[in-house]
MARLUM-384904 format. One record per residue (C-alpha): residue number from 1; x, y, z. Coordinates in steps of 0.001 Angstrom, whole numbers, plus 500000, padded with zeros to 6 digits. Layout:
BEGIN
<site i="NUM" px="X" py="Y" pz="Z"/>
...
//
This chain:
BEGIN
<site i="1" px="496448" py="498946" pz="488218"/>
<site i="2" px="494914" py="500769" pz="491483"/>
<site i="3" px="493441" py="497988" pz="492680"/>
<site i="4" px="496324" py="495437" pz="492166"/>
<site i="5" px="498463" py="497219" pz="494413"/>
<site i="6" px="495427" py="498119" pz="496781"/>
<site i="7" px="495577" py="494562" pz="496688"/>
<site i="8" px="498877" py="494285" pz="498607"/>
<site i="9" px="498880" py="497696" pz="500846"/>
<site i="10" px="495319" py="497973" pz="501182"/>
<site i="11" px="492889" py="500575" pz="503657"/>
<site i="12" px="489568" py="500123" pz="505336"/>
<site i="13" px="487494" py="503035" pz="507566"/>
<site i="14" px="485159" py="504071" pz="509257"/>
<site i="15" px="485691" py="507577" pz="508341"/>
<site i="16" px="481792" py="508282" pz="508241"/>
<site i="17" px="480853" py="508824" pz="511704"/>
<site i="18" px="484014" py="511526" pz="512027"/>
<site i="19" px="482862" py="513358" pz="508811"/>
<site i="20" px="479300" py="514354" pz="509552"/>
<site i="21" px="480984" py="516298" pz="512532"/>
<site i="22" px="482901" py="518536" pz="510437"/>
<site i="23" px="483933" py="518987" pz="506618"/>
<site i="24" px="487492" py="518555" pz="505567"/>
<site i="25" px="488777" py="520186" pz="502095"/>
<site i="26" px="492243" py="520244" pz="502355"/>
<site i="27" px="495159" py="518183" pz="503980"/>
<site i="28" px="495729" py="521235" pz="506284"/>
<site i="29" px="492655" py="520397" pz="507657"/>
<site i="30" px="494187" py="517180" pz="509160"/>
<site i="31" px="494257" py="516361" pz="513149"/>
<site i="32" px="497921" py="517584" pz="514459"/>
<site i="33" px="498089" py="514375" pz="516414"/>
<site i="34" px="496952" py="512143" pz="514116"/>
<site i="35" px="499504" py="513672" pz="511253"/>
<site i="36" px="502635" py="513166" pz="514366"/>
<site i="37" px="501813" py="510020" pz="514753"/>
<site i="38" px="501773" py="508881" pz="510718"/>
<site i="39" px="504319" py="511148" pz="510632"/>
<site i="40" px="506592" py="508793" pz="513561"/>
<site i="41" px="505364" py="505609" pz="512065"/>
<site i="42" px="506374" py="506475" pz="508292"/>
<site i="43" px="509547" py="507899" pz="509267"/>
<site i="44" px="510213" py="504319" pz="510568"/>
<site i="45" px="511369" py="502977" pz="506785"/>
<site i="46" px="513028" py="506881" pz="505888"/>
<site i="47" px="516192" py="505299" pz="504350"/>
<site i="48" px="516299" py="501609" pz="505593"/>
<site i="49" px="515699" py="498555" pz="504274"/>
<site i="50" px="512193" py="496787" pz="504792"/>
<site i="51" px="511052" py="493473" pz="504827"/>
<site i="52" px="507258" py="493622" pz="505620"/>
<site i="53" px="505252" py="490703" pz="506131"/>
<site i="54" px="501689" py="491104" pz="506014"/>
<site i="55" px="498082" py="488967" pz="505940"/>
<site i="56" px="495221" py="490193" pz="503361"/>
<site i="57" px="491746" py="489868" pz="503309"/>
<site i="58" px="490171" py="491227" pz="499886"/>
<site i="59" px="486288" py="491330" pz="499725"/>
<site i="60" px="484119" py="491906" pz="496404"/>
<site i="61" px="480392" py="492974" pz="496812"/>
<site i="62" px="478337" py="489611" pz="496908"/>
<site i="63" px="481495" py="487583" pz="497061"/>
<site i="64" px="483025" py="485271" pz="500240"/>
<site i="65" px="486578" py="487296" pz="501119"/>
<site i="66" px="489777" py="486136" pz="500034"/>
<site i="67" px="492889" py="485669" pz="502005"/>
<site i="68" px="496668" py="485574" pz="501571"/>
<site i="69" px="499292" py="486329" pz="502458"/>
<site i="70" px="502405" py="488634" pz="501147"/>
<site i="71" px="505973" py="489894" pz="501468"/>
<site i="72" px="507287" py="493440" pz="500529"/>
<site i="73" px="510955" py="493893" pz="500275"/>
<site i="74" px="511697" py="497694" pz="500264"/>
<site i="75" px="515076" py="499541" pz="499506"/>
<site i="76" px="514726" py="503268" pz="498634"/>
<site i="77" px="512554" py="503406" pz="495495"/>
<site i="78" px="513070" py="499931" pz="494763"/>
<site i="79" px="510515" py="497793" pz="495754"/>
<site i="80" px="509274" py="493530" pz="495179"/>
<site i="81" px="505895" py="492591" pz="496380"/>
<site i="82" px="505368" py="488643" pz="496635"/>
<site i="83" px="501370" py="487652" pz="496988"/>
<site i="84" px="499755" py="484552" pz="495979"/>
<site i="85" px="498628" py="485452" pz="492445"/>
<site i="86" px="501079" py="488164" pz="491388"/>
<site i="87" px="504452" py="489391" pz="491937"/>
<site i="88" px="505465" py="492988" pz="491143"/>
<site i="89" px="509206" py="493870" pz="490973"/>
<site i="90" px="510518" py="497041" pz="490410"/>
<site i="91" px="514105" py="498596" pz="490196"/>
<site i="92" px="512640" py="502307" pz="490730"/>
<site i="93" px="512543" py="503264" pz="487262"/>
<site i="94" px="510848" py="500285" pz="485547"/>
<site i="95" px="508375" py="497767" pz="486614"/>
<site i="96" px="507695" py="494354" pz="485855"/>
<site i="97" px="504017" py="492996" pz="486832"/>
<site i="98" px="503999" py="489119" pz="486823"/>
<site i="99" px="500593" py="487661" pz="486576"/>
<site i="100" px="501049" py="484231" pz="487928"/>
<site i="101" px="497664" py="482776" pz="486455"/>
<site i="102" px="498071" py="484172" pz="483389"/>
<site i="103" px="501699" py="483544" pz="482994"/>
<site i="104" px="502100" py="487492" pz="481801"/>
<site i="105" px="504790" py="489787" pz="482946"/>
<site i="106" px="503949" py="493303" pz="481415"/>
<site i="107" px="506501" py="495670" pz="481252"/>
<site i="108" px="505910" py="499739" pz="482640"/>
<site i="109" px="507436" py="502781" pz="483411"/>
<site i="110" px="507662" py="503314" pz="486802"/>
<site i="111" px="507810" py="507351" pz="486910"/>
<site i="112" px="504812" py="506965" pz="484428"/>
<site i="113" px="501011" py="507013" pz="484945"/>
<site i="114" px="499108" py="507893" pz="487392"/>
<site i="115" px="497094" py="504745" pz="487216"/>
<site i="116" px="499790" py="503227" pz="489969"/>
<site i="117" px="500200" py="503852" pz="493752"/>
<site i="118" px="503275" py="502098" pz="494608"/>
<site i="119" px="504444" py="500327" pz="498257"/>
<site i="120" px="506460" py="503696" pz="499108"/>
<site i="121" px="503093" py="505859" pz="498621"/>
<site i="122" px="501218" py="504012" pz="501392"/>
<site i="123" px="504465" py="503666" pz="503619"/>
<site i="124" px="505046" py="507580" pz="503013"/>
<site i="125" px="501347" py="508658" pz="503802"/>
<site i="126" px="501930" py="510896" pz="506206"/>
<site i="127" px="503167" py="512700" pz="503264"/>
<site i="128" px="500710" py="512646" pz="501391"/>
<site i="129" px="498734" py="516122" pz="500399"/>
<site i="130" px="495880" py="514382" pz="499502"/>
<site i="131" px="494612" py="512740" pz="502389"/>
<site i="132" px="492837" py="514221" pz="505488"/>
<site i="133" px="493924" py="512155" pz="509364"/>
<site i="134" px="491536" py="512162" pz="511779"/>
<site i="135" px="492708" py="510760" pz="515456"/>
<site i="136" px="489609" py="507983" pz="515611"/>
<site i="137" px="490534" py="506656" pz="519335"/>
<site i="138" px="492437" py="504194" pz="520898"/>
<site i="139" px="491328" py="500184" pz="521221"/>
<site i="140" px="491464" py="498715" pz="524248"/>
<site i="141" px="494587" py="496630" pz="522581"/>
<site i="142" px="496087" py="499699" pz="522672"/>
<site i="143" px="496163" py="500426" pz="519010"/>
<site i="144" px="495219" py="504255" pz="517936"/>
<site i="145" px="492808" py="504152" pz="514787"/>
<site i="146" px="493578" py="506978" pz="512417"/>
<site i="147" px="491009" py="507514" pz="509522"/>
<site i="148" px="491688" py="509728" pz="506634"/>
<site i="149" px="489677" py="511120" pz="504018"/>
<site i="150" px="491019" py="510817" pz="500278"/>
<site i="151" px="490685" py="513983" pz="498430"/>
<site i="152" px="490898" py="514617" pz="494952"/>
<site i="153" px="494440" py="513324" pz="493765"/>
<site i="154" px="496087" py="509692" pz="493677"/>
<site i="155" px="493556" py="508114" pz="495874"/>
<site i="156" px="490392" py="509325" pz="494806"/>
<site i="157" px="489604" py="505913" pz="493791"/>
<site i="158" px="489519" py="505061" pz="497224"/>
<site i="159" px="486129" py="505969" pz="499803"/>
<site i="160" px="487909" py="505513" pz="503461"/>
<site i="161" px="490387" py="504322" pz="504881"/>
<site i="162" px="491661" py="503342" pz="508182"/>
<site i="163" px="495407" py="503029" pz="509567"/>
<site i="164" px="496153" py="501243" pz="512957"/>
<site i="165" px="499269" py="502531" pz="515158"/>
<site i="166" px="500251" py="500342" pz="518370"/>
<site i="167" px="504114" py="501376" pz="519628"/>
<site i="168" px="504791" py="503912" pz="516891"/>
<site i="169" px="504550" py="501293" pz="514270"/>
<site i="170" px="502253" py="500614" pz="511499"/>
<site i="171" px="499776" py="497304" pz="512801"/>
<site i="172" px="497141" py="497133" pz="510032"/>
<site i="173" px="496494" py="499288" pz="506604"/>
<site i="174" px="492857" py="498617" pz="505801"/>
<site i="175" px="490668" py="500348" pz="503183"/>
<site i="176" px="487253" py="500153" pz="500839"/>
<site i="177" px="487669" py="501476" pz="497366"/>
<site i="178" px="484760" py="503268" pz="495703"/>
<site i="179" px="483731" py="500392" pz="494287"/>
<site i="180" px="482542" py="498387" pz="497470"/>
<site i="181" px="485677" py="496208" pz="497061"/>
<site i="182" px="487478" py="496440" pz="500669"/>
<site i="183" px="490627" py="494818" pz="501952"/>
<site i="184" px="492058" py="494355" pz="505400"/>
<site i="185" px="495846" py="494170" pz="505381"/>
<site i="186" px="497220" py="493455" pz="508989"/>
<site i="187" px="501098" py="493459" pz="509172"/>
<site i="188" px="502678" py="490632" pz="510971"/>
<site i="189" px="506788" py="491661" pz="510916"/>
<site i="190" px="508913" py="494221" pz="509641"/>
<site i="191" px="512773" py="494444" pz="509978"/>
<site i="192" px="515305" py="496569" pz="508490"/>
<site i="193" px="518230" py="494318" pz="506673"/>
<site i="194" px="521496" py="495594" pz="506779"/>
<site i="195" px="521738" py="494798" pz="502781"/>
<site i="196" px="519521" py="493707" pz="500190"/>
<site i="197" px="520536" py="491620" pz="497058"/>
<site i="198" px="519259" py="494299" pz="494192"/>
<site i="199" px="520119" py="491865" pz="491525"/>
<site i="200" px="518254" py="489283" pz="492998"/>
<site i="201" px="515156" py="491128" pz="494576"/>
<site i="202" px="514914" py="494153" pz="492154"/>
<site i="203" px="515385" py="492996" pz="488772"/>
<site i="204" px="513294" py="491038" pz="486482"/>
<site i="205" px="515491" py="488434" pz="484874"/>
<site i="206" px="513293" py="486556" pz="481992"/>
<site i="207" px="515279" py="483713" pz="482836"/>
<site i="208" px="514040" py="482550" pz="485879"/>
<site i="209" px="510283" py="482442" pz="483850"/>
<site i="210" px="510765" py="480138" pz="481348"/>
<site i="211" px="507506" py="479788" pz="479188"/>
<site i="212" px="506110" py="483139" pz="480469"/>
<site i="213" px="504709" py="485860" pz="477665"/>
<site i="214" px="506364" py="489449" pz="478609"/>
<site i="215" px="504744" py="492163" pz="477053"/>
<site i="216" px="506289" py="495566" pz="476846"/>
<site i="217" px="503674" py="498834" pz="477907"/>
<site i="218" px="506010" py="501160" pz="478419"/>
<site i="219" px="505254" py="504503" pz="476456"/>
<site i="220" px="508731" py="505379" pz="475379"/>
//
């Protein structure tokens, strides 16, 4: 389950050159500026309502990439991703994982697992305790590449990643798992609605999936 959501919020660095120059064990170890300036662009969605529009590139070893494109509707804990081949909707204490293919929706505890990094996690990294920032440079588009090291925690699954900041604002998310699989996930929008229908966005309502197979994994 990782790599499904990796799939939708994804990272990709170029942490390597930055490491040989100096070890990093702990998040405490991160660069000052690099943690102020996660720390201005995650405060963006502190409390507001996100729509997030976003292009992905996925690429398996040996494979052509594959590209889509998605939509992530945020309202506190709540949370509905859109992409081509899944949809994941969840009210903040249970999620519903809709396998489009397949014509699956399993069934999961939210607060349960650790196999699951949800939309908030990558939107609250500068949070995280578990990651290392490192200030990379500026482009000459004028967006500042952080990279950050995963330690051992929630992303230890993933080998780099690389965040792009242009005006305070998140511009691209990209990352390459441990695996070799990498995605590049370049945001095109965001803006903060007033008001959200929670019924509508948050809520998985067999209804509206008539023929569809829903399996319940939750563990209680």
């Amino acid at each position: 389950m990782k790599y499904l959501l990796l799939a939708v919020l994804s990272l990709l660095p170029v942490f390597g050159i930055v490491s040989a120059q100096k070890q990093y064990m702990s998040s405490k170890d991160s660069d000052p500026e690099a943690l102020a300036l996660m720390t201005k662009a995650g405060q963006a969605y502190t409390g507001k309502n996100a729509q997030i529009n976003f292009r992905l590139k996925v690429t398996l070893p040996g494979q052509a990439p594959q590209s889509s494109e998605g939509i992530l509707y945020q309202s506190g804990k709540a949370y509905r991703l859109e992409l081509e081949d899944y949809q994941i909707i969840s009210d903040g204490k249970t999620r519903w994982v809709y396998m489009k293919t397949a014509k699956e929706v399993n069934i999961y505890n939210e607060t349960n697992g650790q196999d699951w990094i949800s939309p908030s996690d990558f939107l609250k990294l500068h949070t995280a305790t578990d990651l290392v920032f490192v200030l990379a440079g500026t482009r000459s588009d004028g967006v500042t590449v952080i990279e950050a090291k995963p330690l051992k925690g929630r992303f230890e699954d993933y080998s780099k990643f690389t965040i792009g900041i242009k005006n305070g604002t998140l511009n691209f998310i990209n990352g390459l798992s441990s695996d070799g699989m990498r995605q590049d996930m370049s945001i095109t929008s965001v803006t903060f609605p007033t008001s959200m229908d929670t019924q509508k966005l948050f809520t998985f309502n067999a209804a509206n999936y008539p023929g569809v197979y829903v399996e319940d994994l939750r563990l209680d």
